[in-house]
GUBAVO-755945 format. One record per residue (C-alpha): x, y, z; residue in one letter. Coordinates in Angstrom, 2 decimals. Layout:
ATOM_east_north_up_residuo
ATOM_X_Y_Z_a
...
This chain:
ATOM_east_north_up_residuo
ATOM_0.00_0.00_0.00_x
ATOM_2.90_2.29_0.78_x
ATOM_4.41_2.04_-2.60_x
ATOM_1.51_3.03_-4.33_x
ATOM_1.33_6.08_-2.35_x
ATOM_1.91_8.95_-4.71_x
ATOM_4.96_11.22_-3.92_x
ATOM_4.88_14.32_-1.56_x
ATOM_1.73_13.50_0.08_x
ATOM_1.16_14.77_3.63_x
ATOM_-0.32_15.48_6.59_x
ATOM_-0.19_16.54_10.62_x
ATOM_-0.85_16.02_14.13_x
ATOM_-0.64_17.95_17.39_x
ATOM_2.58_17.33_19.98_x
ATOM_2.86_18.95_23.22_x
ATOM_5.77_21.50_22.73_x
ATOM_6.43_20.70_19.41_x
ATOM_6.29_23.30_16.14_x
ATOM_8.04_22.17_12.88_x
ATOM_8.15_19.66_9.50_x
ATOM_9.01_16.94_8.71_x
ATOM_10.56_15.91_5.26_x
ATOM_11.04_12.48_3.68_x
ATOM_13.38_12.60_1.05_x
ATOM_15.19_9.64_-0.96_x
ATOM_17.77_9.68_-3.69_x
ATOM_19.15_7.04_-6.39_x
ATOM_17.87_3.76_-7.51_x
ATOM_17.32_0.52_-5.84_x
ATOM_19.81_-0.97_-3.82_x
ATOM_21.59_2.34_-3.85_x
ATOM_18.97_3.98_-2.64_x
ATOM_20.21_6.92_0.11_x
ATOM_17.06_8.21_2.82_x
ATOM_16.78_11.47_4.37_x
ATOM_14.78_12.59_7.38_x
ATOM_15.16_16.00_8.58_x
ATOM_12.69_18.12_10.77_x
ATOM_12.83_21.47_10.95_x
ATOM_12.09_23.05_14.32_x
ATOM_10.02_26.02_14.45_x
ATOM_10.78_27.20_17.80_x
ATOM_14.62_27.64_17.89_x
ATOM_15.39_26.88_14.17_x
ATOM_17.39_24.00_13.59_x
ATOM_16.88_21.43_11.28_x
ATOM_17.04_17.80_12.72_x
ATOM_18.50_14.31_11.47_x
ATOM_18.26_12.14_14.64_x
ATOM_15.64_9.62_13.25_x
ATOM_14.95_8.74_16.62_x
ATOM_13.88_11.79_17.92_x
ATOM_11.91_12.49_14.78_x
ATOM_9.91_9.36_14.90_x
ATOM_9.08_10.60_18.00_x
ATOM_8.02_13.61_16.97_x
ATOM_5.80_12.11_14.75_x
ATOM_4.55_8.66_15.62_x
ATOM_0.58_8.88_16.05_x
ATOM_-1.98_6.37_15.53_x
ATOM_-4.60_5.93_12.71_x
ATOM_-7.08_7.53_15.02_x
ATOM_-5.09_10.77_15.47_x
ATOM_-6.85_13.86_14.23_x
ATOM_-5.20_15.40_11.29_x
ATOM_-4.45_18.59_11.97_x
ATOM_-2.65_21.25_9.65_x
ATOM_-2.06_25.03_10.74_x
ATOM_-3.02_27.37_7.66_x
ATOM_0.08_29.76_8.38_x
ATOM_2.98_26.79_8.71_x
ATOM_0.79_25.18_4.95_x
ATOM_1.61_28.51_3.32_x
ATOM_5.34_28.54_4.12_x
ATOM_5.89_25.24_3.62_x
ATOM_8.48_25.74_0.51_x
ATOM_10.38_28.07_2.66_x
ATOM_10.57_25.27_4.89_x
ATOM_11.28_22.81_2.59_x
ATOM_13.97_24.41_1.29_x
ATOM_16.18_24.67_4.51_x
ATOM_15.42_20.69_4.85_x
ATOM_17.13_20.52_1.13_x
ATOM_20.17_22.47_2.40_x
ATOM_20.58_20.79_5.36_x
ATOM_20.61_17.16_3.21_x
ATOM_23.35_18.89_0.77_x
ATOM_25.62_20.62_3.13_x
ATOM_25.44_17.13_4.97_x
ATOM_26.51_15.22_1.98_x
ATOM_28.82_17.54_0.96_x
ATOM_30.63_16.97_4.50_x
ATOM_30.49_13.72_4.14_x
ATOM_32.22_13.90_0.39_x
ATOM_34.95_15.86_2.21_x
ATOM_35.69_13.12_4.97_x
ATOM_35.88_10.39_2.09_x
ATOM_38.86_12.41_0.03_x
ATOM_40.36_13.68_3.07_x
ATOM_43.96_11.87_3.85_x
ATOM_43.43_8.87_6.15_x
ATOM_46.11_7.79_8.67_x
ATOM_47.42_4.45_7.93_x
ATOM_48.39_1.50_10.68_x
ATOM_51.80_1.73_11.79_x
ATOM_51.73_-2.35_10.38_x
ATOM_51.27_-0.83_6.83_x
ATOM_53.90_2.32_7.37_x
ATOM_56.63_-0.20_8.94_x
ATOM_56.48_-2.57_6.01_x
ATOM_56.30_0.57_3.27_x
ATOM_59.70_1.50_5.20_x
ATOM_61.35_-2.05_4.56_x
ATOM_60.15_-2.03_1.20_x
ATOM_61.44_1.61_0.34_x
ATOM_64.85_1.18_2.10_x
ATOM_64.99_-2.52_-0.59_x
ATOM_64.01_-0.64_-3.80_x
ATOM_67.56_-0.82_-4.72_x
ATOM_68.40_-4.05_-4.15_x
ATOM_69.01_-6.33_-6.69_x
ATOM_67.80_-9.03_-6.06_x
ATOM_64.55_-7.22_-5.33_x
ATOM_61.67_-6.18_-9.02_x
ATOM_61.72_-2.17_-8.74_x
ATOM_58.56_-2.15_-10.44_x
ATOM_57.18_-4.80_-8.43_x
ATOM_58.43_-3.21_-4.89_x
ATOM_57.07_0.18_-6.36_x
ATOM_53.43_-1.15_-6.86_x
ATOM_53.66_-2.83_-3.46_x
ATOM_54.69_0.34_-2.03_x
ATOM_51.07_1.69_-3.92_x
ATOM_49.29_-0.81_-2.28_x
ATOM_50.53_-0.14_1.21_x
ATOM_49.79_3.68_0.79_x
ATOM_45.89_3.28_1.19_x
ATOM_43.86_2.55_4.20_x
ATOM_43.69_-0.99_4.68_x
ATOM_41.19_-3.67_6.15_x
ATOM_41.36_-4.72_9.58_x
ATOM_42.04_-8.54_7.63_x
ATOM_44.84_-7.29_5.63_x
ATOM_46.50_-5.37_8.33_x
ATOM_46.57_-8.79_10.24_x
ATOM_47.92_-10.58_7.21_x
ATOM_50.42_-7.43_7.18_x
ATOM_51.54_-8.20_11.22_x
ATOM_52.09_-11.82_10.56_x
ATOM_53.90_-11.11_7.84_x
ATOM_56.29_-8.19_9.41_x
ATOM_56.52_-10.68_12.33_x
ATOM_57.64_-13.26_10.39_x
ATOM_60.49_-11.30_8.72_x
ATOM_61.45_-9.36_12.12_x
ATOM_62.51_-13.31_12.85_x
ATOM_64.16_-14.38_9.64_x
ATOM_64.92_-11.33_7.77_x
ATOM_63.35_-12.69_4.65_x
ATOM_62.35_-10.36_2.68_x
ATOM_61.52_-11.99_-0.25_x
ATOM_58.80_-13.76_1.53_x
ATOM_57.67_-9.73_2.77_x
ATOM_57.25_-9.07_-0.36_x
ATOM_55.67_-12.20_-1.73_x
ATOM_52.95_-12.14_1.49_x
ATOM_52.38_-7.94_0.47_x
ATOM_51.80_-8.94_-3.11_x
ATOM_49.42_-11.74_-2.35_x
ATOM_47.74_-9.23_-0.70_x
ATOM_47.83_-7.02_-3.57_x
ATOM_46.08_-9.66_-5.91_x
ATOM_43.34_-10.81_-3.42_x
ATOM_42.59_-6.72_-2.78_x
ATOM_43.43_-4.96_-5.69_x
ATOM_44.86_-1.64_-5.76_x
ATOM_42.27_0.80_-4.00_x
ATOM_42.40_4.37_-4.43_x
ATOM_40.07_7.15_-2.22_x
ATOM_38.22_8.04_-5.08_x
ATOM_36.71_4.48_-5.95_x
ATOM_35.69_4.96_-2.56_x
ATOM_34.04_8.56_-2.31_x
ATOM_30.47_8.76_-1.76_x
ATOM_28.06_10.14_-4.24_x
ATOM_27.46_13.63_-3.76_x
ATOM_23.88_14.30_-3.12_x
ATOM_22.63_16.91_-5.73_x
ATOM_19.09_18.96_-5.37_x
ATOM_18.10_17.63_-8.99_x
ATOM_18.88_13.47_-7.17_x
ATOM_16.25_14.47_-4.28_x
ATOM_12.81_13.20_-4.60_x
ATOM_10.33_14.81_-1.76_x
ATOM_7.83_11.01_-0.63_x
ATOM_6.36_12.82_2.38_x
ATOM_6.25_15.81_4.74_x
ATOM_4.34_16.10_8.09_x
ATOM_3.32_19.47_10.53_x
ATOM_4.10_19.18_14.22_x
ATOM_2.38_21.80_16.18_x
ATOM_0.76_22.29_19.53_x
């Protein structure tokens, strides 16, 4: 029955202490779907994301009288519009965080050291060593920084580095070589929102 609700429908209820709107927004296509919730508080004017508190705000039953103030209906765009700047600003932030520089385990820096201080050895493959080196420059899983101790353990014992290297390019082909931007989150635009419901809180 939901589904075949049409978009932007809405309605509104009476809270004790409560003025403000909520918006229902969702963005993308199926299993990349992204929700948004935000409220916007009439009494002090900020704009809410805690779902909890919002579902709060606006849990009723079916019995609950609809009730809509005339004056909040007729600025309801203005409102709206705050709710839309709140959801970009947010995923803007969130953008940032993805591309900014991420501190790598001291696992991954201690073997990049080893490697670097081999690249001219010659019994060690430059090119090889140098894409390893790649590879140890991006954040890495909790599992391959493990694989990354045993393996550092394992030559702090027998000083082989050859088997460093072999263990760090294993890694390599089970992994791949990941790069922040394959992993930056989409960046929200106003044209990906789509508005599925909005509800007035007042008292």
């Amino acid at each position: 029955m939901l589904a075949t609700l049409p978009d932007g429908i809405h309605s509104g209820l009476l809270r004790d202490r409560s003025k403000g709107v909520f918006f229902y927004f969702q963005a993308g296509e199926a299993a990349n779907k992204q929700h948004f919730w935000r409220y916007v508080d009439l009494r002090d004017g900020s704009v809410l994301d805690n779902r909890y508190v919002i579902a709060n705000l606006i849990a009723c039953a079916s019995e609950t009288p609809r009730v809509v103030e005339p004056d909040m209906w007729s600025h309801v765009f203005e409102y709206q519009e705050r709710a839309v700047e709140s959801i970009l600003r947010s995923s803007e932030q969130q953008a940032a965080v993805q591309v900014a520089p991420k501190v790598l385990d001291s696992v991954q820096q201690k073997v990049a050291a080893i490697i670097q201080q081999s690249l001219n050895r010659s019994d060690v493959d430059r090119s090889d060593a140098v894409e390893s080196l790649r590879f140890l420059s991006a954040p890495a899983s909790k599992a391959a920084v493990k694989k990354l101790r045993d393996a550092l353990r394992a030559y702090q014992v027998d000083q082989d580095l050859n088997a460093l290297l072999t263990a760090v390019k294993a890694l390599r082909a089970d992994l791949g070589i990941r790069t922040t931007e394959a992993s930056t989150l989409h960046r929200v635009q106003r044209s990906d929102l789509r508005l599925i419901c909005f509800d007035f809180v007042s008292s």
